[in-house]
C-alpha positions in Angstrom: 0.0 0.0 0.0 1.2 3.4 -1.0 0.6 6.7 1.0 -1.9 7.6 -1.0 -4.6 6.9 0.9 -5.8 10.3 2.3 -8.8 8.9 3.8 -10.2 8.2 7.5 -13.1 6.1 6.3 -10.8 3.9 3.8 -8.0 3.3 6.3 -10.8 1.7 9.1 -12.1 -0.2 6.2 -9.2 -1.5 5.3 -8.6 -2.8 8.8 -11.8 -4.1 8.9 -11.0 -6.2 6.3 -7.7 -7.8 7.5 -9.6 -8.4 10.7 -12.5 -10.6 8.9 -9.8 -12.9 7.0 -8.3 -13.8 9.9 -11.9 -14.5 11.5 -12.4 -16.6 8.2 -9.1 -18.3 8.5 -9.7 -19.5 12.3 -13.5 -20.7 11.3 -11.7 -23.0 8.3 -9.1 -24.3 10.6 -11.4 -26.6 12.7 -12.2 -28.4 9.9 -9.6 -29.0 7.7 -6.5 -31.6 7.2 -3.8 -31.7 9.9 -1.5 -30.6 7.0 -3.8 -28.0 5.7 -4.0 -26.6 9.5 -0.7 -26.2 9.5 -0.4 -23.8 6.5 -3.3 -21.9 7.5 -1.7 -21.3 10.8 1.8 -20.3 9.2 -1.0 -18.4 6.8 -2.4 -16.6 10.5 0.7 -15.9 11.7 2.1 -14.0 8.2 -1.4 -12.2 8.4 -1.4 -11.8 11.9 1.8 -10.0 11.6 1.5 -8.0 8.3 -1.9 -6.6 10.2 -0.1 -5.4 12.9 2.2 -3.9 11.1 -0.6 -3.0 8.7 -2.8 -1.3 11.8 0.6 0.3 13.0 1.2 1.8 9.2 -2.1 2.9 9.6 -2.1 4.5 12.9 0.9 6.4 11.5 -1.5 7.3 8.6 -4.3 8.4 10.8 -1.7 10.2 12.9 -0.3 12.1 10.1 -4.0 12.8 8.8 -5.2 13.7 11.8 -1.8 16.2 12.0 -2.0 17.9 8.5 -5.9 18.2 9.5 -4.5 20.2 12.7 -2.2 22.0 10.6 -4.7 22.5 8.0 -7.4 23.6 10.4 -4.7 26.2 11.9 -3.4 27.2 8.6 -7.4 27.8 7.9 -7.9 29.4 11.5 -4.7 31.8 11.0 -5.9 33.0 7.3 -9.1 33.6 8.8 -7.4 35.7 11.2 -5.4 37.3 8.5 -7.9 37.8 6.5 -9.7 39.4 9.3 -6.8 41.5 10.6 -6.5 42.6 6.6 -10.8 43.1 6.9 -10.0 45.5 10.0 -6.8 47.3 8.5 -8.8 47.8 5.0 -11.9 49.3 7.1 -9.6 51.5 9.5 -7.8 52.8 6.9 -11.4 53.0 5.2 -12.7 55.1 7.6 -9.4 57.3 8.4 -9.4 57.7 4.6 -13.0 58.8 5.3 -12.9 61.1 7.9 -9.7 63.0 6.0 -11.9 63.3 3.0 -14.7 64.6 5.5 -12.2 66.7 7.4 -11.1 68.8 3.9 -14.3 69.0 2.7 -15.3 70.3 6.2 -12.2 73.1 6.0 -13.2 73.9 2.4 -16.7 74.6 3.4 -15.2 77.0 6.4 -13.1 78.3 4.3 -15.8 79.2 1.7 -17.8 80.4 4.8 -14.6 82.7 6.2 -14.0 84.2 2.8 -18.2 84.6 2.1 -17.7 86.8 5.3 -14.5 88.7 4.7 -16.3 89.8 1.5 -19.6 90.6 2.9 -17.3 92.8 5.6 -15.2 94.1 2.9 -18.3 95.5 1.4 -20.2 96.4 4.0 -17.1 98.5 5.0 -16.7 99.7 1.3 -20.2 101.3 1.5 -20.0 102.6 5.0 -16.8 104.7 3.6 -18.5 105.6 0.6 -21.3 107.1 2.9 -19.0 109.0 5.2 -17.2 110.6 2.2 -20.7 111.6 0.9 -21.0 113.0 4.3 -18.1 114.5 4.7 -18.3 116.3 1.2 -21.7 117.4 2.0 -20.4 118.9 5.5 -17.7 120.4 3.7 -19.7 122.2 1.0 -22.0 123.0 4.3 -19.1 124.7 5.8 -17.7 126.4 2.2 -21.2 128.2 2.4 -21.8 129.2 5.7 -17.9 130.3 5.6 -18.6 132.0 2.1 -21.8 133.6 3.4 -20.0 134.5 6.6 -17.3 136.2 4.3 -19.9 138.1 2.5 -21.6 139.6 5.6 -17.9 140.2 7.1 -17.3 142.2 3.7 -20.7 143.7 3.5 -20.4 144.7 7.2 -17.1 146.3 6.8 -17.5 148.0 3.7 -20.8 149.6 5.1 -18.0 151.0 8.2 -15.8 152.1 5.5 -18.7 153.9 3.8 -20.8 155.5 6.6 -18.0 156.8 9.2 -19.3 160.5 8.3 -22.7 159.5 8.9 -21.3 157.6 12.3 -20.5 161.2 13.2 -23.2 163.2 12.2 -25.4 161.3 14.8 -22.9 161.5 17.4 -23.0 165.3 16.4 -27.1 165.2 16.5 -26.5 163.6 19.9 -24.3 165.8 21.7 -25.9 169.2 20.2 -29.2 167.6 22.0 -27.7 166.9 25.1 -25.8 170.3 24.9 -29.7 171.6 24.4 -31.0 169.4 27.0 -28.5 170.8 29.8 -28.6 174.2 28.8 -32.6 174.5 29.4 -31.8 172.6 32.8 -29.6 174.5 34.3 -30.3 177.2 36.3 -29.9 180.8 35.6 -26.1 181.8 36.0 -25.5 177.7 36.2 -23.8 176.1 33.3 -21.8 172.9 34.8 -24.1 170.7 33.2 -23.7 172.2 30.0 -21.4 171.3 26.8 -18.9 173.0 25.5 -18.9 173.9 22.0 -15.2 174.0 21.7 -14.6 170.4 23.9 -17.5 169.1 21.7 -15.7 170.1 18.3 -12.0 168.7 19.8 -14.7 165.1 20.6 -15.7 165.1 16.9 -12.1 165.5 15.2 -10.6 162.6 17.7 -13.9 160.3 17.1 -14.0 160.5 13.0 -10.2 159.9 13.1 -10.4 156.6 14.8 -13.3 155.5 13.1 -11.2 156.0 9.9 -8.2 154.9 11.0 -10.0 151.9 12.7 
């Protein structure tokens, strides 16, 4: 017999079978020849003894089977573990690969966000400055007027002082001639402390016109 035999079931019947010619031999035994038992003993011995070395070669076989099925099974086992580790690695780097596409698409949407609000800022700022300079211009032309019209009245105002000192002084003359009247009917006969002097009067006059023009 070869090594060929890969097979539990095959090896036990082999056995099997040994075990029934020997039953088969000792049956025949009792009723043959003296010289025909003989053989047939010699015959059970050589059988005898080729099926135990038979059952021992196939021990050894079942042995071995029974190993490689061990190995086999662990070999099996440890792929399976393998392949499982391989199964988790795959899916972890699955889902790190995941989350990083998640995490940049996530940034670029902030980012998006950030700049939608540095532009909306940028123009919201751009239109507040725009109003202020409106503003500004329009309280500067404000000002131009009011300083041009204040200019105006300065130079109407000072040309009608450069125009009317004469005038200026004929009413302070009107005014001291009355009050000159005015005192003279008050005072009493022979009394005149409370009245003007003509002369003083005229002296008034001369230094009054020339500051007003010099003024």
């Amino acid at each position: 017999m070869e090594k060929s035999i890969s097979s539990y079931d095959q090896l036990e019947n082999l056995r099997f079978s040994t075990y029934e010619i020997l039953e088969l031999l000792e049956s025949m035994q009792s009723s043959l020849p003296t010289q025909l038992k003989n053989k047939v003993s010699m015959l059970k011995t050589r059988i005898s003894t080729v099926s135990d070395k038979w059952n021992q070669y196939c021990e050894e076989l079942i042995e071995e089977a029974d190993s490689q099925k061990t190995q086999t099974e662990q070999l099996a086992e440890q792929e399976k573990i393998e392949r499982n580790k391989h199964r988790a690695r795959s899916q972890a780097q699955q889902k790190k690969l995941k989350e990083k596409e998640k995490a940049i698409k996530d940034r670029e949407q902030e980012f998006e966000r950030s700049m939608k609000q540095i532009k909306e800022l940028c123009q919201k700022n751009v239109e507040q400055l725009e109003v202020s300079i409106k503003e500004k211009k329009k309280k500067k032309q404000i000002r131009e007027k009011e300083r041009l019209t204040q200019l105006k009245d300065v130079e109407a105002e000072m040309s009608t002082v450069l125009e009317t000192p004469l005038d200026i002084s004929k009413e302070i003359s009107k005014v001291y001639y009355l009050g000159n009247e005015l005192s003279a009917i008050e005072c009493k006969p022979g009394d005149y402390s409370n009245s003007v002097n003509i002369s003083d009067m005229g002296h008034l006059m001369d230094d009054i016109n020339q500051n007003v023009l010099t003024d």
